[in-house]
KEKE-3310 file (N, C-alpha, C; in steps of 0.2 Angstrom, whole numbers, plus 5000, padded with zeros to 4 digits):
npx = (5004:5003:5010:5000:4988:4989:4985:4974:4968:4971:4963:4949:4948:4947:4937:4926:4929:4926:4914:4909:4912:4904:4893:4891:4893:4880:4870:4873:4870:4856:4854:4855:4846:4834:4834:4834:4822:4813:4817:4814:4800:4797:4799:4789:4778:4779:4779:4766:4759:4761:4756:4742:4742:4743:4730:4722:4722:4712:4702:4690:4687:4674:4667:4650:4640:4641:4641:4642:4653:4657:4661:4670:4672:4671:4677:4689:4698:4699:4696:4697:4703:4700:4711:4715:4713:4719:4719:4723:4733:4736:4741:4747:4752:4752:4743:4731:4729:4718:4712:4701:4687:4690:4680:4668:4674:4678:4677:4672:4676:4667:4658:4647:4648:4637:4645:4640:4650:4659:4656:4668:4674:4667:4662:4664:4672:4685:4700:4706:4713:4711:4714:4712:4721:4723:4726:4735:4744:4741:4739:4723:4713:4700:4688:4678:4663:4662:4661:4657:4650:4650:4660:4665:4659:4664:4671:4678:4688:4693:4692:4689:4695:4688:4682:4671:4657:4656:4652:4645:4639:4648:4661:4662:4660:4660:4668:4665:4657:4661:4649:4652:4651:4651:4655:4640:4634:4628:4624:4611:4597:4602:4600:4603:4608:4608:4612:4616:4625:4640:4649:4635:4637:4634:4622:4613:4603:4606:4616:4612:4614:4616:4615:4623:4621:4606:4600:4587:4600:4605:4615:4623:4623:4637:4645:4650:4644:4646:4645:4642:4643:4636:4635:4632:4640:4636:4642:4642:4650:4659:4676:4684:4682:4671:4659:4650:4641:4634:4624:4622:4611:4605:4593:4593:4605:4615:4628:4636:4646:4659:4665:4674:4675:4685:4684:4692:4700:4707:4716:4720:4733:4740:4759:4771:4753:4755:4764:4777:4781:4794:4793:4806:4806:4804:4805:4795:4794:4779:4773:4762:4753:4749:4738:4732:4720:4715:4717:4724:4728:4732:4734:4730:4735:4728:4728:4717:4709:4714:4712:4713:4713:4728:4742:4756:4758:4766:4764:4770:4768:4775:4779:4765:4755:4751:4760:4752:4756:4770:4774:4770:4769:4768:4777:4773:4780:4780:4781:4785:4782:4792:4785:4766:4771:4764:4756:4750:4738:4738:4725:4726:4720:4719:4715:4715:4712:4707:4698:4689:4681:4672:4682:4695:4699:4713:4720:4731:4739:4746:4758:4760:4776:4777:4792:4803:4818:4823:4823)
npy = (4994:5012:5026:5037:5030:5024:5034:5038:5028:5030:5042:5040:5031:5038:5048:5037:5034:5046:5050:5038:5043:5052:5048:5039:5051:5059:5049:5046:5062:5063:5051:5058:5069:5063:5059:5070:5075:5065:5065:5080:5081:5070:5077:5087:5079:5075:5088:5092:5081:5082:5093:5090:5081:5088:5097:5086:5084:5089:5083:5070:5057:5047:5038:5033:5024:5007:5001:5008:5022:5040:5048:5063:5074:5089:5101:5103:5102:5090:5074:5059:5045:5028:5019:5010:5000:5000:4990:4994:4986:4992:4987:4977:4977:4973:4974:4976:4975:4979:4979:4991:4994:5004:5011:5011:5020:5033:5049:5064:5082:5093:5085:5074:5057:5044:5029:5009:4999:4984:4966:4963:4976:4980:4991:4982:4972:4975:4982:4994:5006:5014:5018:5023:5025:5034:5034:5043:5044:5047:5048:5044:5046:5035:5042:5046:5052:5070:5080:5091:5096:5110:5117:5125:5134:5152:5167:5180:5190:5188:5199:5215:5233:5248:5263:5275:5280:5275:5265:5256:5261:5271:5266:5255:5236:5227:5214:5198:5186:5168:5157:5142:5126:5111:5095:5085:5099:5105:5115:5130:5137:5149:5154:5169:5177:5188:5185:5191:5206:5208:5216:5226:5244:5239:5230:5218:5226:5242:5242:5240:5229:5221:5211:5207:5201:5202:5189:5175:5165:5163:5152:5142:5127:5117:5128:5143:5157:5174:5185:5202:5207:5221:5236:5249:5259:5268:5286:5288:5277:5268:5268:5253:5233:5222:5210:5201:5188:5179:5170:5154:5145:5131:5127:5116:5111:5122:5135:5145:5160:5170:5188:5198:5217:5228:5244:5259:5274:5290:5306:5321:5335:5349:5354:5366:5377:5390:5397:5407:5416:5421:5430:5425:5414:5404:5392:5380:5370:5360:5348:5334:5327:5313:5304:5288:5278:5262:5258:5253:5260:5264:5281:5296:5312:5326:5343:5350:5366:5381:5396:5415:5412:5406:5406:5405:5395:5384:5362:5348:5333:5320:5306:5298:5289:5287:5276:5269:5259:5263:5272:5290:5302:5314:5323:5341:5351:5369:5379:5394:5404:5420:5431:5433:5450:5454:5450:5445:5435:5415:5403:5387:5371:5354:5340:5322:5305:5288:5279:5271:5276:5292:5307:5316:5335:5347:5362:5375:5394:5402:5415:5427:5438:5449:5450:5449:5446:5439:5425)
npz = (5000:4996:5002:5002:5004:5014:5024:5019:5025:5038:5040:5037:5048:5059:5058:5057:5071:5078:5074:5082:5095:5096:5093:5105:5116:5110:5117:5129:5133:5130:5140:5151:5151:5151:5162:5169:5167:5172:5184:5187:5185:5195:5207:5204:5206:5219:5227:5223:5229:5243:5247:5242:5255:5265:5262:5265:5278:5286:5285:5295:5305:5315:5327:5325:5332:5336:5324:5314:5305:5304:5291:5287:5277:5274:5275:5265:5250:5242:5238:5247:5250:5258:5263:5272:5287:5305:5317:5334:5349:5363:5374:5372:5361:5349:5330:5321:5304:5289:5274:5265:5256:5243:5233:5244:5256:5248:5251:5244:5242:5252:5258:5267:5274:5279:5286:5287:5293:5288:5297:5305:5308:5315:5332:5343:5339:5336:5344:5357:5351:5333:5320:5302:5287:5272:5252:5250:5261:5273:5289:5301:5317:5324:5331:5347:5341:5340:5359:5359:5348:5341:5343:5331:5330:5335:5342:5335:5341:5356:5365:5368:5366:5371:5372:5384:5375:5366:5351:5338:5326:5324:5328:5322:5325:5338:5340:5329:5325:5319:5311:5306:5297:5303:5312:5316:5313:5300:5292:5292:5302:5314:5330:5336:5354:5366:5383:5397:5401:5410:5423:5433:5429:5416:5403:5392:5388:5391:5384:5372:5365:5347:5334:5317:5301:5306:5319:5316:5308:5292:5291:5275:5269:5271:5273:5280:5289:5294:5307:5315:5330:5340:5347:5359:5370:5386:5385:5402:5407:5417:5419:5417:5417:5408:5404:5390:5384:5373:5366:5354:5346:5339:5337:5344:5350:5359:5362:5372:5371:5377:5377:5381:5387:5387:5395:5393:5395:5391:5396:5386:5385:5382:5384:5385:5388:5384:5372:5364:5346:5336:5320:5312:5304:5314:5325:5337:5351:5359:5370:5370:5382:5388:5399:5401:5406:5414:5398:5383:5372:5355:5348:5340:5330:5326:5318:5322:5321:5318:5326:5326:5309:5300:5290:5291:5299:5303:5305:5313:5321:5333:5341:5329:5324:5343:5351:5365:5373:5373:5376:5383:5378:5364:5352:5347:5336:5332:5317:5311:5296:5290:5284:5277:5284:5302:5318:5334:5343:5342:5345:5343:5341:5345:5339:5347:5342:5342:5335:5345:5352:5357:5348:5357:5362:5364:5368:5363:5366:5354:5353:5342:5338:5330:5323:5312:5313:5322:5334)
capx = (5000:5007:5009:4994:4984:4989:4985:4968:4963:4970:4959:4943:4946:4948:4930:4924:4933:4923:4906:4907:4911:4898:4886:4889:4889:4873:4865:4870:4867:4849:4850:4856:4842:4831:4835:4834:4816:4811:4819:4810:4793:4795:4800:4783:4773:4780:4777:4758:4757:4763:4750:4736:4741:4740:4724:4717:4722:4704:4696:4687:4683:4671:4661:4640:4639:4645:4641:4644:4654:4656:4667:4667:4676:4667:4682:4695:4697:4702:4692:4701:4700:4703:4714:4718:4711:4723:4716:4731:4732:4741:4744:4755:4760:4748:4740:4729:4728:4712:4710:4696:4686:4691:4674:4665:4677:4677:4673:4671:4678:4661:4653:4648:4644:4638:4646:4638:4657:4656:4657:4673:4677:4662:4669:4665:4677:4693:4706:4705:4712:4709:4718:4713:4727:4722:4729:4744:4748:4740:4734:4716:4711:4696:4689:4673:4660:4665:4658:4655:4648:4647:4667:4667:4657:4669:4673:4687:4693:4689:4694:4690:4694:4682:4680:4665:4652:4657:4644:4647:4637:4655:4669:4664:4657:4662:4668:4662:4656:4660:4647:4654:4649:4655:4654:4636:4630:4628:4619:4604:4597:4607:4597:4608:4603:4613:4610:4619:4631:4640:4645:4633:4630:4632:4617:4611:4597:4608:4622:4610:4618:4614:4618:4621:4614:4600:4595:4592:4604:4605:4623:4623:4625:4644:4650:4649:4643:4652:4639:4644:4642:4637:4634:4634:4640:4635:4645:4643:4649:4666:4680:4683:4683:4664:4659:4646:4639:4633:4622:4622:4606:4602:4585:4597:4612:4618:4633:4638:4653:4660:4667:4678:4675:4691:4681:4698:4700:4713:4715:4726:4734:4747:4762:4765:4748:4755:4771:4778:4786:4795:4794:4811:4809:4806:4800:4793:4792:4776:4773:4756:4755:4742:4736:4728:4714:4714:4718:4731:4728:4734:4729:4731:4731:4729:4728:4709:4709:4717:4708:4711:4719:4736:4745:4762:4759:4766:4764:4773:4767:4779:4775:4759:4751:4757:4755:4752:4760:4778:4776:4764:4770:4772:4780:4770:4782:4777:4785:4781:4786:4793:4778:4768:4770:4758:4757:4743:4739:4732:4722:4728:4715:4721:4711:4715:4705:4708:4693:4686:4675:4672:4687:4696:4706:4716:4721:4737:4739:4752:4757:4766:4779:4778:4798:4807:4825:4825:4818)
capy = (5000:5017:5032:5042:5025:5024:5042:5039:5023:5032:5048:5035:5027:5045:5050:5033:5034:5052:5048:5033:5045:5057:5044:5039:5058:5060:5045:5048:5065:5059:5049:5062:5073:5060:5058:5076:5077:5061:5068:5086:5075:5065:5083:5092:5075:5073:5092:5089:5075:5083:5099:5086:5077:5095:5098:5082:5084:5092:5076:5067:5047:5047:5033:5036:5017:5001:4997:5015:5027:5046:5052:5070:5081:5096:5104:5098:5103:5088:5070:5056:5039:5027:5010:5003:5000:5000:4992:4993:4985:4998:4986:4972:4981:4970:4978:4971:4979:4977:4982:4995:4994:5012:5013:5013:5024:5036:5054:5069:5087:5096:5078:5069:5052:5039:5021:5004:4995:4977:4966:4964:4982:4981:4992:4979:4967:4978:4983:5000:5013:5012:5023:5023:5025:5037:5033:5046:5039:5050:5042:5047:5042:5034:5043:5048:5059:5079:5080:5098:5099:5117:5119:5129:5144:5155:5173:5182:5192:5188:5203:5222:5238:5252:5270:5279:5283:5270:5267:5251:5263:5274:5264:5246:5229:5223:5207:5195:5176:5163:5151:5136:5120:5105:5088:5088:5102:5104:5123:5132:5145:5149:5160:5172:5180:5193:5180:5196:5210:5210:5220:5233:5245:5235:5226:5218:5232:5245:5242:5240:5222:5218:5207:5209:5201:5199:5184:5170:5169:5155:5146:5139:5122:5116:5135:5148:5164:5180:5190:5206:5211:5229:5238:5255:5261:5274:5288:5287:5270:5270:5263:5244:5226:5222:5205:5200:5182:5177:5161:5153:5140:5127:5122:5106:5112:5130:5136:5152:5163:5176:5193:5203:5222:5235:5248:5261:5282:5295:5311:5323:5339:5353:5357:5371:5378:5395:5399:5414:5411:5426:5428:5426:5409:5402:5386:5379:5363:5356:5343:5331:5323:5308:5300:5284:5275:5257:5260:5252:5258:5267:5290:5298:5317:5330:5348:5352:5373:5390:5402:5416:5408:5410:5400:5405:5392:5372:5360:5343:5328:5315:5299:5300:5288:5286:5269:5270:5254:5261:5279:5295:5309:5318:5330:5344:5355:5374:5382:5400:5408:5424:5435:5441:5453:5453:5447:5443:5427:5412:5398:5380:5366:5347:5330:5316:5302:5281:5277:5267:5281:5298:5310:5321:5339:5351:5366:5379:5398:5406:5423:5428:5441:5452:5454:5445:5447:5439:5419)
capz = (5000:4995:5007:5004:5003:5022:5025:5019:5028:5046:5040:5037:5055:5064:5057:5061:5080:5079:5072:5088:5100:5095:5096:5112:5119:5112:5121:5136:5135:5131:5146:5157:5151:5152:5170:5173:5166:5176:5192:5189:5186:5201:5211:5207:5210:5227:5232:5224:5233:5248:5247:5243:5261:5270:5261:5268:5286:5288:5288:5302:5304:5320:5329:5325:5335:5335:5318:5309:5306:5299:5287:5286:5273:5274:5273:5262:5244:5238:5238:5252:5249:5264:5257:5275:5294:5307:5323:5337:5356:5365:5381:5369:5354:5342:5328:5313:5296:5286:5268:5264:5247:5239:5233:5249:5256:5246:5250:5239:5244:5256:5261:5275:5274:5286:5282:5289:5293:5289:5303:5306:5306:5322:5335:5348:5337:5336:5347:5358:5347:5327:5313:5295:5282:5265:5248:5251:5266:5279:5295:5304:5321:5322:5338:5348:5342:5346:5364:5358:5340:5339:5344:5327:5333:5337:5342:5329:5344:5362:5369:5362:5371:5370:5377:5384:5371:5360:5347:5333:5317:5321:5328:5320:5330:5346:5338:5324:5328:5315:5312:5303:5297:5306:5313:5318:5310:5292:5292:5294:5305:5319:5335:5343:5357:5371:5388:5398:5400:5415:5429:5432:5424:5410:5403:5386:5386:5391:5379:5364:5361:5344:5330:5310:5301:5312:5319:5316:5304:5291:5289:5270:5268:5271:5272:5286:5293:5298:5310:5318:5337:5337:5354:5359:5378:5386:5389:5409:5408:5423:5415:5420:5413:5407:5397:5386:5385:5369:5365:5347:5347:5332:5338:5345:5355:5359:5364:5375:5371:5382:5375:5388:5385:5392:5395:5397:5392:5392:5394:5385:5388:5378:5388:5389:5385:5380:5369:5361:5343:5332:5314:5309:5305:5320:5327:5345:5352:5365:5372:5370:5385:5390:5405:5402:5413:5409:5393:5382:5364:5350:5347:5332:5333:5321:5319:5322:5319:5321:5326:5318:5302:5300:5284:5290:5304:5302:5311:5314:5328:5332:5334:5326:5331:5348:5355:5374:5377:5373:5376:5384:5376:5357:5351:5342:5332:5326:5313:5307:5291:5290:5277:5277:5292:5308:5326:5338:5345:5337:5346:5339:5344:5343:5341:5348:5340:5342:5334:5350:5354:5352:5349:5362:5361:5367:5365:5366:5363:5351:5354:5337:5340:5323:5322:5307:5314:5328:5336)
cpx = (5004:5004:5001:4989:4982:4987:4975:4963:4962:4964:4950:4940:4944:4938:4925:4924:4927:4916:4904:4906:4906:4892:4885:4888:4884:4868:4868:4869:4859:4848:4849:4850:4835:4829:4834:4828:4810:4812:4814:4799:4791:4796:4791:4778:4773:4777:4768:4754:4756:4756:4744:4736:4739:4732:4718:4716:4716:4699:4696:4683:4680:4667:4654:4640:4642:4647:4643:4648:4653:4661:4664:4674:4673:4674:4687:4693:4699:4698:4699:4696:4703:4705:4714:4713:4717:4720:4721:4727:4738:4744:4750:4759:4757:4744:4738:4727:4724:4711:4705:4694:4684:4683:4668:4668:4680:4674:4674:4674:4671:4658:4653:4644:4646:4638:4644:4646:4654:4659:4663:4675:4671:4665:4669:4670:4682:4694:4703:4708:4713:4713:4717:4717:4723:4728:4735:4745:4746:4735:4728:4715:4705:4693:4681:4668:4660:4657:4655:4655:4648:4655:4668:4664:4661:4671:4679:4692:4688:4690:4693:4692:4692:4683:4673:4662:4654:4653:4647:4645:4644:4660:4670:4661:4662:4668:4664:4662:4655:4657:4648:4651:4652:4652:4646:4629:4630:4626:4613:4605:4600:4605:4603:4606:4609:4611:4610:4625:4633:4648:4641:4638:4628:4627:4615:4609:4603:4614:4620:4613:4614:4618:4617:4624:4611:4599:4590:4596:4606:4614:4622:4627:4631:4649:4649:4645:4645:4646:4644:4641:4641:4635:4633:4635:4640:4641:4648:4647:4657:4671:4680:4682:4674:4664:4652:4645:4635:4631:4619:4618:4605:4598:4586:4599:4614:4623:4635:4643:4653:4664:4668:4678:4680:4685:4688:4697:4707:4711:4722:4727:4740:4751:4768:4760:4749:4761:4771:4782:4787:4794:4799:4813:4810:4802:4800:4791:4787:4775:4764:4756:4748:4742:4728:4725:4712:4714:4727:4732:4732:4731:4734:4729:4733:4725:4719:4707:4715:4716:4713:4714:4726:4740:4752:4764:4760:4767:4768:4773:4771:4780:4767:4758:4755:4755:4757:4758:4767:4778:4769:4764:4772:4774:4776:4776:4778:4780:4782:4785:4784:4787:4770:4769:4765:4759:4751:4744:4733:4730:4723:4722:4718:4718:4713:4711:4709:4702:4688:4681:4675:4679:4687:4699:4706:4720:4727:4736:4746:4753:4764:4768:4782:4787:4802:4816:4828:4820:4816)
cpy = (5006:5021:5035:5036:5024:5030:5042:5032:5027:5039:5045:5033:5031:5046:5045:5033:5042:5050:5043:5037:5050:5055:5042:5044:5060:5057:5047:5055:5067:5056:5053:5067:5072:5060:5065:5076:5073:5064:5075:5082:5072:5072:5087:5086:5074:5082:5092:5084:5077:5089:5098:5083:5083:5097:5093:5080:5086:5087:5073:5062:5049:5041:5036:5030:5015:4998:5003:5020:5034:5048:5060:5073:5085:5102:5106:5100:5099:5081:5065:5049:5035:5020:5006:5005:4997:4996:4989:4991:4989:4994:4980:4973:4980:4973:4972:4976:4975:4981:4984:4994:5002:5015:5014:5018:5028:5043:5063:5077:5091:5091:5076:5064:5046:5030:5015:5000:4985:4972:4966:4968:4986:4984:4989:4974:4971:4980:4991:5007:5008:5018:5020:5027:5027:5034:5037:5047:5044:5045:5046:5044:5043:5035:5044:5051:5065:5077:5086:5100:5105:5119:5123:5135:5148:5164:5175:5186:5190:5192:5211:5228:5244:5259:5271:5280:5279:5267:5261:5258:5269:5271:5256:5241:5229:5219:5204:5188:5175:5157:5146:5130:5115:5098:5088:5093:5106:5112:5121:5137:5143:5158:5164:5178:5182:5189:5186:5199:5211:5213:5224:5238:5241:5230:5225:5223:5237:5248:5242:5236:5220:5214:5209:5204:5199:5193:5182:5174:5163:5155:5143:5134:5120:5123:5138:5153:5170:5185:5194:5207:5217:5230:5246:5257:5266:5279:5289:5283:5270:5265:5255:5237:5223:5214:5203:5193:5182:5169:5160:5146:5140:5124:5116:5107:5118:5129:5145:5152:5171:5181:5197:5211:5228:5239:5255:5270:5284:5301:5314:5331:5345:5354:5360:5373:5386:5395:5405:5411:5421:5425:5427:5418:5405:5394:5384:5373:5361:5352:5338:5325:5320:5303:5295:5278:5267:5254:5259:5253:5263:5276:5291:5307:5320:5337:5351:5361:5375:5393:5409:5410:5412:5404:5402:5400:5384:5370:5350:5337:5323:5313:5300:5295:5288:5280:5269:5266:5256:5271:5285:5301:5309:5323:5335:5351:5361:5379:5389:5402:5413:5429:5429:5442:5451:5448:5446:5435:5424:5407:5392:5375:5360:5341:5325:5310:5295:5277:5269:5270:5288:5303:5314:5328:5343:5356:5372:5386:5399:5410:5422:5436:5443:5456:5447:5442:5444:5431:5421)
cpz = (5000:5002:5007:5004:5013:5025:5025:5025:5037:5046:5040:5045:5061:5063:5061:5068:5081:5079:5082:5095:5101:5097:5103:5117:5120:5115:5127:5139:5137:5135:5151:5157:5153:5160:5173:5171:5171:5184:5193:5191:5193:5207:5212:5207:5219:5228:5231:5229:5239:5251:5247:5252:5265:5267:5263:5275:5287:5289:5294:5299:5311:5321:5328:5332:5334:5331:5313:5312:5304:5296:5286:5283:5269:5271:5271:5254:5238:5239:5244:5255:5254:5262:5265:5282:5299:5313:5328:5344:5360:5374:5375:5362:5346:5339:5320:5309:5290:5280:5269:5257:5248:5236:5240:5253:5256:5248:5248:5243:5249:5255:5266:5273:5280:5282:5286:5288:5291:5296:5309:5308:5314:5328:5343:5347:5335:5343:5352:5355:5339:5322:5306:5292:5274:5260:5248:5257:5272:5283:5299:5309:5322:5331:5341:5346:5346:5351:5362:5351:5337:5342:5338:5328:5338:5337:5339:5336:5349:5369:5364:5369:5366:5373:5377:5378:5365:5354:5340:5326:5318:5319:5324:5326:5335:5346:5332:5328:5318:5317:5307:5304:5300:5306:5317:5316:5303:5287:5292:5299:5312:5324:5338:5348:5364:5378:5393:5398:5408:5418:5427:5433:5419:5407:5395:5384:5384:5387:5372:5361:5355:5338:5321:5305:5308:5311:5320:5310:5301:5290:5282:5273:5266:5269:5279:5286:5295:5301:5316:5326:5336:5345:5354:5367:5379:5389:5397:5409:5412:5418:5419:5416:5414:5405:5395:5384:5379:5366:5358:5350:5339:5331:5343:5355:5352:5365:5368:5372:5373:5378:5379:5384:5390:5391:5398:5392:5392:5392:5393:5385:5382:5385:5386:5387:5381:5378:5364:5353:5338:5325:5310:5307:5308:5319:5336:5346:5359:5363:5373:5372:5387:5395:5404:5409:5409:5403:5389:5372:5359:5349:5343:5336:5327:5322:5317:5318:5321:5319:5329:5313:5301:5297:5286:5295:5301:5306:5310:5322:5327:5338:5336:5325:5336:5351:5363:5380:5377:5374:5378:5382:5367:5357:5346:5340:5329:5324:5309:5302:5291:5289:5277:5286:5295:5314:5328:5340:5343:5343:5342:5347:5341:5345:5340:5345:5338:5338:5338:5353:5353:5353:5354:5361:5366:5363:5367:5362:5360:5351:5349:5338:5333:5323:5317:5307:5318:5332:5342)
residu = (UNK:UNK:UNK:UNK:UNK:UNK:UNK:UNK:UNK:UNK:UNK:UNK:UNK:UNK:UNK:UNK:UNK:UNK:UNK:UNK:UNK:UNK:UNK:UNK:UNK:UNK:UNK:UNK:UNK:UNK:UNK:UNK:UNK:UNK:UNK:UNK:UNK:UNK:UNK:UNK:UNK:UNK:UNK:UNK:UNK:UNK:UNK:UNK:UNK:UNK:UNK:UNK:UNK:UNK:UNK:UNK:UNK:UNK:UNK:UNK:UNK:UNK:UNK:UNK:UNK:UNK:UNK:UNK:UNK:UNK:UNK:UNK:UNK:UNK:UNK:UNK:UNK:UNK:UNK:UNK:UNK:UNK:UNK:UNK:UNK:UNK:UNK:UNK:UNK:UNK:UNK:UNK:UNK:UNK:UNK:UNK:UNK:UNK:UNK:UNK:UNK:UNK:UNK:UNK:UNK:UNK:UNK:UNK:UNK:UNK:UNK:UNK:UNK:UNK:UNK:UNK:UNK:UNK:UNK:UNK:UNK:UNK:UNK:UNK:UNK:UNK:UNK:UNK:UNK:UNK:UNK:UNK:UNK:UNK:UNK:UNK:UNK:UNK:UNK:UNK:UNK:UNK:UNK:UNK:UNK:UNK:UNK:UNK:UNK:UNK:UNK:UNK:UNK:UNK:UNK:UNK:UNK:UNK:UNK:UNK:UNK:UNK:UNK:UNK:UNK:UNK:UNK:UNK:UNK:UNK:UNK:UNK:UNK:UNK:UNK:UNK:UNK:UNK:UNK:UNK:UNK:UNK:UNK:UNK:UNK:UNK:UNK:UNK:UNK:UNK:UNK:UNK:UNK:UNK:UNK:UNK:UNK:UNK:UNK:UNK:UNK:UNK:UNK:UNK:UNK:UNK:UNK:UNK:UNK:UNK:UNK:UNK:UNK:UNK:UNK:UNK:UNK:UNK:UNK:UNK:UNK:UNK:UNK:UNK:UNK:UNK:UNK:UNK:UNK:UNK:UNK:UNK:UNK:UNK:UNK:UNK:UNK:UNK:UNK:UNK:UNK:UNK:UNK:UNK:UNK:UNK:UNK:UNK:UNK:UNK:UNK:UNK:UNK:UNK:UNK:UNK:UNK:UNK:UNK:UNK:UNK:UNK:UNK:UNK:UNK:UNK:UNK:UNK:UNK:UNK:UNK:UNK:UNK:UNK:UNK:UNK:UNK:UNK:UNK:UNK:UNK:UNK:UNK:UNK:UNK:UNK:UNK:UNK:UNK:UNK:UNK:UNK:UNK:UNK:UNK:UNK:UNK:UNK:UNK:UNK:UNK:UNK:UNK:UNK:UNK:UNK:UNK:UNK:UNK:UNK:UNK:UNK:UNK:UNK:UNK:UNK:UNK:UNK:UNK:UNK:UNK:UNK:UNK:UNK:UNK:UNK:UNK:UNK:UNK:UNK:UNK:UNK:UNK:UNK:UNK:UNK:UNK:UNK:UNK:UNK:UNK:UNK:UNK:UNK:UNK:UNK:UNK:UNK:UNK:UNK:UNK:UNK:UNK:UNK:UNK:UNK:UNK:UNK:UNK:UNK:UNK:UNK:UNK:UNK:UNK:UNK:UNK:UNK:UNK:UNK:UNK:UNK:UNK:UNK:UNK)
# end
């Protein structure tokens, strides 16, 4: 074989040696890729899966009797099928696992169904405790009917504070009651009704405890409720720790809920009440200082008048609001611009207002001192 003969076969084998290596690059690129779309795959199954199990923890297995039980997923927004029966002896450790048929087991997201066990499954013929196993692996205990059916009516806050002259059509409700569907109770109307308000003075009448809606007050079928508290106290009313009893009745079984009312005030003050300010650009700082009674909440203050008018006056409060619990004074800041000329004294008026009852002020003199040259 001549030289370029040999030249061409090694140039043939390089290509081929190329080609081979190419091909195996792109396969196992393709498997790598492969691998990485199977592994992303298997990442957003498992966090579905995962979000599916927090969404089925809201289910309830219950004893009705001996022979039946109740599935309830009323509030669950995903369907929760039961594959297994767990029934455990907690004195020696033994435990028997009983398939479920997936079709009877079955229940759909807002349902409650009542299931005839087969006899086996009798809960004279199991163990003393029992846990049913969902198809993604969450476990249920299988437990007495709620002693307290109506454990979902519930107050959003159980505690409000109020000032004298308080009045819902200003400052808003009392509180809200949530009435909720449950284990038990399915909806419908729902009486509620003020039992009493106490200590005196305080009294249902007295306080004009009402409700909104009025009741009764239906409940939609596997939903809720939001009904306002509304009241109004009367100005007299001494500061002090009041509470209000509230009973929610289903025609069945009612529930009382109590609602503690701070009954607490303030009063606030300018200090000093009079100050001098020059025109030359001046500025003055008092003091808005407040002496609370019971009372642990938030005051807003802001520039009510000034009498006469006087646009050369500004003014700066600080801190606005002021929260009681970390502080009893602000600053009020008042700055004059120079022009136009004029002196005299103004009247500044300042309201207080928390929105828990009706606003407060106070007020200080300004004696402006018509000299441009001089603070």
């Amino acid at each position: 074989m001549t030289e370029s003969g040999r030249i061409d076969v090694k140039a043939v084998s390089t290509v081929i040696a190329a080609v081979i290596v190419l091909t195996v690059f792109l396969a196992l690129a393709s498997a790598i890729y492969t691998g990485l779309l199977q592994l992303g795959n298997e990442s957003s199954n498992l966090v579905k899966r995962e979000a599916e199990r927090a969404m089925e923890s809201f289910f309830q297995i219950y004893w009705l009797n001996n022979t039946h039980v109740v599935l309830f997923n009323n509030h669950s927004s995903v369907p929760v099928t039961l594959l297994y029966w767990v029934s455990i002896n907690p004195a020696s450790g033994a435990y028997t696992v009983i398939p479920l048929n997936p079709a009877t087991y079955t229940v759909p997201p807002g349902t409650r169904y009542i299931i005839q066990n087969p006899p086996a499954l009798y809960r004279s013929s199991l163990n003393p405790v029992n846990r049913v196993v969902s198809e993604r692996g969450t476990s249920f205990e299988v437990g007495d009917a709620p002693s307290q059916p109506f454990q979902h009516f519930t107050l959003v806050n159980s505690r409000k504070l109020v000032r004298p002259g308080f009045t819902s059509t200003l400052h808003g409700p009392l509180s809200q009651i949530i009435l909720s569907t449950g284990p038990g109770f399915l909806g419908g109307p729902v009486t509620l009704t003020c039992v009493d308000a106490y200590p005196a003075p305080a009294s249902c009448a007295g306080w004009s405890v009402t409700f909104n809606p009025a009741s009764p007050v239906n409940v939609p079928s596997n939903g809720y409720a939001v009904v306002n508290i509304q009241a109004n106290i009367p100005a007299s009313t001494p500061t002090g720790t009041y509470f209000i009893r509230v009973r929610a009745d289903t025609g069945g079984v009612t529930r009382d809920l109590v609602l503690m009312v701070n009954v607490g005030d303030f009063t606030v003050n300018v200090v000093p009440s009079v100050v001098n300010i020059a025109r030359g650009g001046c500025a003055v700082s008092v003091s808005l200082s407040v002496v609370p009674g019971n009372y642990d909440g938030a005051i807003s203050f802001r520039i009510l008048s000034v009498v006469p008018a006087d646009v050369r006056l500004k003014f700066m409060i600080t801190p606005n609001p002021l929260e009681t619990l970390h502080g009893l004074s602000s600053s009020l800041v008042i700055y004059l611009d120079r022009f136009p000329a004029g002196g005299g004294a103004r009247t500044i008026t300042v309201e207080a207002f928390d929105g828990l009852g009706p606003s407060k002020t106070t007020s200080l003199t300004v004696n402006i001192v018509n000299n441009p040259n001089t603070c």
